[in-house]
N, C-alpha and C positions, 0 to 999 in steps of 0.2 A: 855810792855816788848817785844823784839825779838822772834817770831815765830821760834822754829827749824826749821819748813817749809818753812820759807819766802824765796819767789819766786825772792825778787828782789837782785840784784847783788848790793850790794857798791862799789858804784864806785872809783877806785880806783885814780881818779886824786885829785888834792888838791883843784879844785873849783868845785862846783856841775855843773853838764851840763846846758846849757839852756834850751834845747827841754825836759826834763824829763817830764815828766806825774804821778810820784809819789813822795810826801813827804816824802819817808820812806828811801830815799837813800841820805844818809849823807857823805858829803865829809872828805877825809882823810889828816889832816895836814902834810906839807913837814917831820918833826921829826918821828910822825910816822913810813910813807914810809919807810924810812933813818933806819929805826931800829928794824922794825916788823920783818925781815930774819934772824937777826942775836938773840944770846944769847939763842939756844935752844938745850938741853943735845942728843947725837948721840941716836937713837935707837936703840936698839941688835935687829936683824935679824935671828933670831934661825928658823929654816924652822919646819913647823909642823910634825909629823905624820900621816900618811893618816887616817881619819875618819872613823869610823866602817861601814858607809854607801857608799862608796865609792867602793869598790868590788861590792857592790850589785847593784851600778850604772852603770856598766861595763856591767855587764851581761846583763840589759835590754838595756845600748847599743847596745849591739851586736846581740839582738834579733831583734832593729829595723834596723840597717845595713844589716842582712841578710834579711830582706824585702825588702829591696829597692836598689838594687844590682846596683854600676855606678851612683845612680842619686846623687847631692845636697841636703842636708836637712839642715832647717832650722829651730831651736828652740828659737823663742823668750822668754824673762823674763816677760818683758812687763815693763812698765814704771811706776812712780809716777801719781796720779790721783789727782787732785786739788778735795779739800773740800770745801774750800770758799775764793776766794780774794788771799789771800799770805799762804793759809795752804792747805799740802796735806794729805790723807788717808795715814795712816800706808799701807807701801808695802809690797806686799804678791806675792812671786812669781807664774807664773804662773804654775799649779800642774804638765803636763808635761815636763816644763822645771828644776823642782824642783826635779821629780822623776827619770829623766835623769843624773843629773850631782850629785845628794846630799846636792848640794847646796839650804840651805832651809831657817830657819828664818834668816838665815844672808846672803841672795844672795843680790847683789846690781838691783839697777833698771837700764834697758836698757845694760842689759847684755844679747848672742846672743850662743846660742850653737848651732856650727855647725860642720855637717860633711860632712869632706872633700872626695868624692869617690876618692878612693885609688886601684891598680891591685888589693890586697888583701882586698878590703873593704873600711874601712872608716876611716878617721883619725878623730877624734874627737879634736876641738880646741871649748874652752872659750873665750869668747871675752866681754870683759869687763873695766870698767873707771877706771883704776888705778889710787891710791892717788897720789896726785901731790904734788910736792916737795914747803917744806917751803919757796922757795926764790920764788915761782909765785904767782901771785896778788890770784890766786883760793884760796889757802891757807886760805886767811882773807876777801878775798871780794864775795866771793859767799857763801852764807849763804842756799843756796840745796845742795852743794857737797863740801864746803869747811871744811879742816878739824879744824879749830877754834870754829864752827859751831856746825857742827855733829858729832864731836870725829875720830878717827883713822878710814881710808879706809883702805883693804886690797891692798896687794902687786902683783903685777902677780906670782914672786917666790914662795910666802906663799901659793897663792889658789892654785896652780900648785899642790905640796905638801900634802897640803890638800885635794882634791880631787882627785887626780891620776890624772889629764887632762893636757893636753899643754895647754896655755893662750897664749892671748895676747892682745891689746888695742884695746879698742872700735870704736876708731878713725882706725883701720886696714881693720875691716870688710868690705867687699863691698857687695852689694848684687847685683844678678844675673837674668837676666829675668828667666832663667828655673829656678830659687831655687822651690823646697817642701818645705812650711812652715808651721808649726803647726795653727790652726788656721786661714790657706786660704785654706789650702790643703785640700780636703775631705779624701780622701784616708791617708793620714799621719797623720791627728786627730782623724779618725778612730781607725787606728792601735796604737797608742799610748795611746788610751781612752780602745781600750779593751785588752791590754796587762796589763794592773790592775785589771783586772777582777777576776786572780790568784794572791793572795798577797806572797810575799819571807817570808822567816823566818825575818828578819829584819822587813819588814812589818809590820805582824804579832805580835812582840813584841810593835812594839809602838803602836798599836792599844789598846793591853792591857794596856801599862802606861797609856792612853790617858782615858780609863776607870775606870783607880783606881784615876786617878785624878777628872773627874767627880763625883764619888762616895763621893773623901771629900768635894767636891763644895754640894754637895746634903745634906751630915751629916750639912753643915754651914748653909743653909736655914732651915732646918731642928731645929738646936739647936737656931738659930734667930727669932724662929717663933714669941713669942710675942714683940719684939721688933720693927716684920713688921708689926703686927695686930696694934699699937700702931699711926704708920705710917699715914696719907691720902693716902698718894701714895705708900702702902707696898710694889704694884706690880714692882715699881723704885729698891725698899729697896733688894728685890729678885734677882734681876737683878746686881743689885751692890756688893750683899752678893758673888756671884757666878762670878762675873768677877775678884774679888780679889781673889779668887782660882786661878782662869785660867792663872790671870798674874804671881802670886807669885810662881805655881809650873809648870805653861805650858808655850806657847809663848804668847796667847790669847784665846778669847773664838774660838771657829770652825764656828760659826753662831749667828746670833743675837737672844739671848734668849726668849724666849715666858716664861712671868708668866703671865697667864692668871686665874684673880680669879674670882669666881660667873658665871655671863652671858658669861665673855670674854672668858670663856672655849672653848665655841662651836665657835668660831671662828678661824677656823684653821692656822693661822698666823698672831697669835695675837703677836706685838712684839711693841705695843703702851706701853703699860708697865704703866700706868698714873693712876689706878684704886684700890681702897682700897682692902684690904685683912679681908674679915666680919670672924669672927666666924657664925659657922653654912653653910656656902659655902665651896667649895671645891677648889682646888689651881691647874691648870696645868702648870708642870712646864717642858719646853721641852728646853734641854742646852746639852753641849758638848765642854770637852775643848780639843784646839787645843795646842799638845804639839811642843816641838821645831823642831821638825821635819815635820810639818805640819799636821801630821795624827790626825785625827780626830773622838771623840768619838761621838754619837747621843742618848740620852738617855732622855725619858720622865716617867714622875712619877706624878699622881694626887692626891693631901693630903686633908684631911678634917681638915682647919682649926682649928676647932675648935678640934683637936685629935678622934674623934670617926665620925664614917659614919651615919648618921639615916639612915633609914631603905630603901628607897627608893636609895640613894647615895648607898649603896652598892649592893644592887642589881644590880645597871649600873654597877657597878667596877667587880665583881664578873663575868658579863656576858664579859665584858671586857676580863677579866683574861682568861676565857675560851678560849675563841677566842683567843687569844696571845698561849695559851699553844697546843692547835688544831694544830696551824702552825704549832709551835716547830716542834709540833711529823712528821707533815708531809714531814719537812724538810729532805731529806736523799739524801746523792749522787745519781746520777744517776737519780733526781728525778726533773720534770721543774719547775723552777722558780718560774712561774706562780701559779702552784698549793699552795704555800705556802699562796697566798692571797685568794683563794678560799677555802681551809681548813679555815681561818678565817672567813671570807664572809660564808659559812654554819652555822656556830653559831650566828653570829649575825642577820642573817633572822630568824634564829629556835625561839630568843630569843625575839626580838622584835615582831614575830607573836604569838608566844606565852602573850605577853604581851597586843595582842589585838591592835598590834598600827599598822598590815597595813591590806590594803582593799582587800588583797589575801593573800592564803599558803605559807608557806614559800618556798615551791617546786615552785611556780608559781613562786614566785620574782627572786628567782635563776633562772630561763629559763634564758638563752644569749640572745633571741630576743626580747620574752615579758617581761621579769621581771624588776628586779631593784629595785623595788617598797622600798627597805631598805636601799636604798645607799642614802636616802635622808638625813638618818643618820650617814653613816659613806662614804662621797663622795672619800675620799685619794684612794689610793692605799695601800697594810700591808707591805711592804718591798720594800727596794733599795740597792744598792750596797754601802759600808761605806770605806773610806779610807783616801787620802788625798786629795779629795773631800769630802764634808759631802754626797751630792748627788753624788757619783765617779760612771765612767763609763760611764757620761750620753751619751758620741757619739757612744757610739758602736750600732751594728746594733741590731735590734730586736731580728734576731735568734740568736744573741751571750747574749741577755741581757733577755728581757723577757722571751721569748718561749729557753733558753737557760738551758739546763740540770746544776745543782746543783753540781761541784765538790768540792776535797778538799783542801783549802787554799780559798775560799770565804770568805768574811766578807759582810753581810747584818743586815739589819735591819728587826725587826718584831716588828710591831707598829699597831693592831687594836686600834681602839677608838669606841665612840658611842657619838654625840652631838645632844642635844636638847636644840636648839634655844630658846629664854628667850619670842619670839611672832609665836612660831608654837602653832598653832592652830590643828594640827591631833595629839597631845600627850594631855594625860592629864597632867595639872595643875601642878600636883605634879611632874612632869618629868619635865616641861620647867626650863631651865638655867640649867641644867645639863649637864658639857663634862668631859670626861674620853679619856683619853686613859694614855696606859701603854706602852713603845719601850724600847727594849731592843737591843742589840748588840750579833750579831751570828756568831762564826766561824767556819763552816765543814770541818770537819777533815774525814779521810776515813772510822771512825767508829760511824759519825754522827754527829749531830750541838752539838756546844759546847756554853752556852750564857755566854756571858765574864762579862756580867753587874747582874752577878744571887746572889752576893752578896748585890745589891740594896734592901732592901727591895718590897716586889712585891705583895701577898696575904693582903686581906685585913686587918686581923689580924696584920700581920707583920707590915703593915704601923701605923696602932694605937698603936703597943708596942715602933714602932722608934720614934715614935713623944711625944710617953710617956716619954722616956728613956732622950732623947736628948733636950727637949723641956722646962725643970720643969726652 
C-alpha cells in the first residue's frame, strides 16, 4: 500500500520515464489525465475566526520586533525529515516558529515567518505552500504535498484569518545575506529561547490540559497493570497503553516515553521499552503528552508492580519523595533556580550517607570542589524549564536560566530520583536494581510554586491505594 509519506512523485505522463530509478512510480493512462480535473463539488470558503492563540502570538511578536529594531528576521518551520526510503517523521513544527505565529499541530512544513523592518517596526508575513488547485498534476501526482494524498492544504485567505498574519506563497520568499534567522543567529535564538522563560496566560492553561491529559494516560497504565505483567514485553505494552491517550485526547506524546521496569530503572533514558514487567520490581514510568498546541507535560511516577513496595523499595521512594518535596518548599520567587536542585541534592546525600552507602559525610559530598561522592546516585540535574519544549529554554543564557532568579509565570520541572545499578558493587545487595524517581510539574505564581501534576498520586501510600483501586 501507498505511504502517505511517499516521497516519490507519479508521474504524470502516460508512459513511465526511461531514466527512473524507482518502481513505485506508475504511469498515468491518457483517460485519467482527460478526467481527474474535472467532476469535483466547489468548496465554501468561509474564512475562520482568529484562534484564541493568536493575540497571544502578536504580543511575543512584538516583544521580539522591539529587539531587533530595522533588521530582517527570519523564522523557519523547518521541513519534513525522512524516516526510511519513501516515509517521513510526523512534522513538528519548530517551537519558535510555532510560538510566533500560533500556528501549531497544524502548521505546514517549509513555511518561513518573517519580518519585514518596517519606519514603525515590523510587518510580519507567513509564507507558506498553499493548496494547489485541482486542475495541476500536484493535485494527484505528488503524493508529499498533493491533496489526493494528504487531504485538504490550507489556503493563504483561511490562515491569514486564522492567525491574524499577512500570508503569502512559499515560492515568494527570498532570502537575504543580512537575514537573522532562528537557528543561525545566536543572538535571535537566544532571545526567542528565553522569552519563554515567562509563560502567558494562554501558556499557562495548556500546560495544565497537557497535565490532566498525562494524569489519564497514567490512571490507563495504571488500570492495565495486569494485563502488561501478562505481557513479555509489558514495557512495549506501557508505552502503547500511554500513547493511545496522547493521540486520542492530545496531538501526541511530548517525548519518547521511558517504562523502565526492574534493572531498566536506573537507566536514565531508558526508552528501549523491550523488557518484562515482573511482579515484585518496580515500574518507572516517565511520559508526557503533547497537546494540540504543542505544550508539553513531563511527568514521572515509579509503581511497585506488584501493588505494594517491600520494605527496602520504599525506603528509596520515601527518600525520594523527600527530596522532591525539600525543592518544592524551597522554590519561592525571588529565589535562584539553582537552589531548587540543591535543596534536593541535600536529602539525598543526608539519606544515602545515612544509609552507610558513601565513603564521606554527607557535608563532605556536598563540598562544590571535593564532594559529589552521591551524584553517583542520582547524576541528572532536579529541574528544567517545561513548556513547548519538554526541555524549553534550552538556549538562553546561563544568568537567565540556571543562576536565573525564580519568578512568576515559570513552569519547571522537579524531578529528584535515586538509581542503583543492578552491578554497583558500593550498595548493598538489597539496593542493586533499584530506581526511583518521582517529577512533577511546577508553576510560580507570586504567592509561590503551585504543582499542577499534585493530583497524580505521589506518597507511597497513595501509589498502593491507586494501584489497588485501578488495578483489581
Amino acid at each position: 500500500m501507498d505511504s502517505p509519506a511517499d516521497r516519490d512523485t507519479i508521474a504524470p505522463e502516460v508512459q513511465q520515464p526511461a531514466e527512473t530509478t524507482t518502481n513505485r512510480k506508475a504511469p498515468f493512462p491518457r483517460g485519467f489525465l482527460d478526467t481527474i480535473s474535472t467532476g469535483w463539488a466547489d468548496r465554501p470558503e468561509t474564512l475562520p475566526s482568529p484562534r484564541e492563540q493568536s493575540a497571544w502570538a502578536a504580543r511575543r511578536r512584538l516583544r521580539v520586533s522591539e529587539a531587533f529594531p530595522g533588521e530582517r528576521l527570519v523564522v523557519p518551520a523547518g521541513s519534513l525529515k525522512q524516516r526510511s526510503n519513501d516515509t517521513d517523521y510526523p512534522f513538528r513544527a519548530h517551537s519558535a516558529f510555532a510560538h510566533l505565529t500560533g500556528w501549531e499541530a497544524d502548521a505546514e512544513p517549509d513555511s518561513v515567518l518573517v519580518f519585514e523592518p518596517r519606519e514603525d517596526g515590523h510587518e510580519a508575513v507567513l509564507y507558506f505552500r498553499e493548496r494547489a488547485d485541482r486542475t495541476t498534476p500536484e493535485f494527484y501526482a505528488d503524493a508529499t504535498i498533493g491533496e489526493f494524498w494528504i487531504g485538504p492544504r490550507p489556503a493563504l485567505d483561511g490562515v491569514a484569518a486564522d492567525l491574524g498574519l499577512a500570508t503569502a506563497h512559499v515560492d515568494d520568499f527570498v532570502a537575504a545575506d543580512d537575514d537573522r534567522v532562528v537557528g543561525v543567529d545566536d543572538d535571535l535564538t537566544r532571545f526567542v529561547s528565553e522569552l519563554r522563560l515567562v509563560k502567558d496566560e494562554f501558556e499557562l492553561a495548556q500546560l495544565a490540559l497537557a497535565v490532566e491529559v498525562t494524569a489519564s494516560g497514567f490512571d490507563d497504565i495504571v488500570s492495565e497493570l495486569p494485563r502488561i505483567i501478562e505481557h513479555p514485553r509489558g514495557e512495549r505494552v506501557v508505552e502503547g497503553v500511554f500513547h493511545r491517550r496522547a493521540r486520542a485526547d492530545g496531538n501526541t506524546v511530548g517525548y519518547d516515553t521511558i517504562a523502565a521496569s526492574g534493572p531498566h530503572a536506573c537507566y536514565l533514558h531508558w526508552t528501549r521499552n523491550d523488557g518484562a514487567v515482573v511482579p515484585g520490581d518496580l515500574i518507572l514510568i516517565d511520559a508526557g503528552v503533547e497537546v494540540d498546541s504543542l505544550y508539553t507535560a513531563d511527568i514521572t511516577r515509579t509503581l511497585p508492580v506488584s501493588g505494594r513496595f517491600t520494605e527496602v523499595q520504599r525506603r528509596v521512594y520515601e527518600a525520594v519523595r523527600e527530596a522532591a518535596d525539600a525543592a518544592f518548599e524551597a522554590a519561592r520567587p525571588g529565589v535562584p533556580f539553582r537552589r531548587v536542585h540543591e535543596a534536593a541534592m541535600e536529602v539525598i546525600a543526608a539519606r544515602v550517607a545515612e544509609w552507610g552507602l558513601l565513603p564521606v559525610s554527607a557535608e563532605d559530598a556536598l563540598d562544590a570542589e571535593r564532594g559529589g561522592q552521591h551524584r553517583r546516585y542520582m547524576v541528572h540535574g532536579t529541574s528544567h524549564h517545561l513548556g513547548i519544549d519538554v526541555h524549553d529554554c534550552a538556549q538562553a543564557r546561563r544568568e537567565m536560566y540556571y543562576d536565573g532568579l525564580l519568578e512568576a509565570g515559570m513552569v519547571f520541572t522537579i524531578e529528584p530520583g535515586l538509581y542503583f545499578q543492578i552491578d554497583d558493587l558500593t550498595v548493598p545487595e538489597e539496593y542493586r536494581g533499584i530506581g526511583v524517581r518521582i517529577e512533577d510539574d511546577i508553576v510560580m505564581t507570586a504567592d509561590g510554586p503551585v504543582n499542577l501534576s499534585a493530583g497524580i498520586p505521589r506518597t507511597a501510600d497513595e501509589v498502593e491505594d491507586w494501584i489497588a483501586r485501578l488495578s483489581r
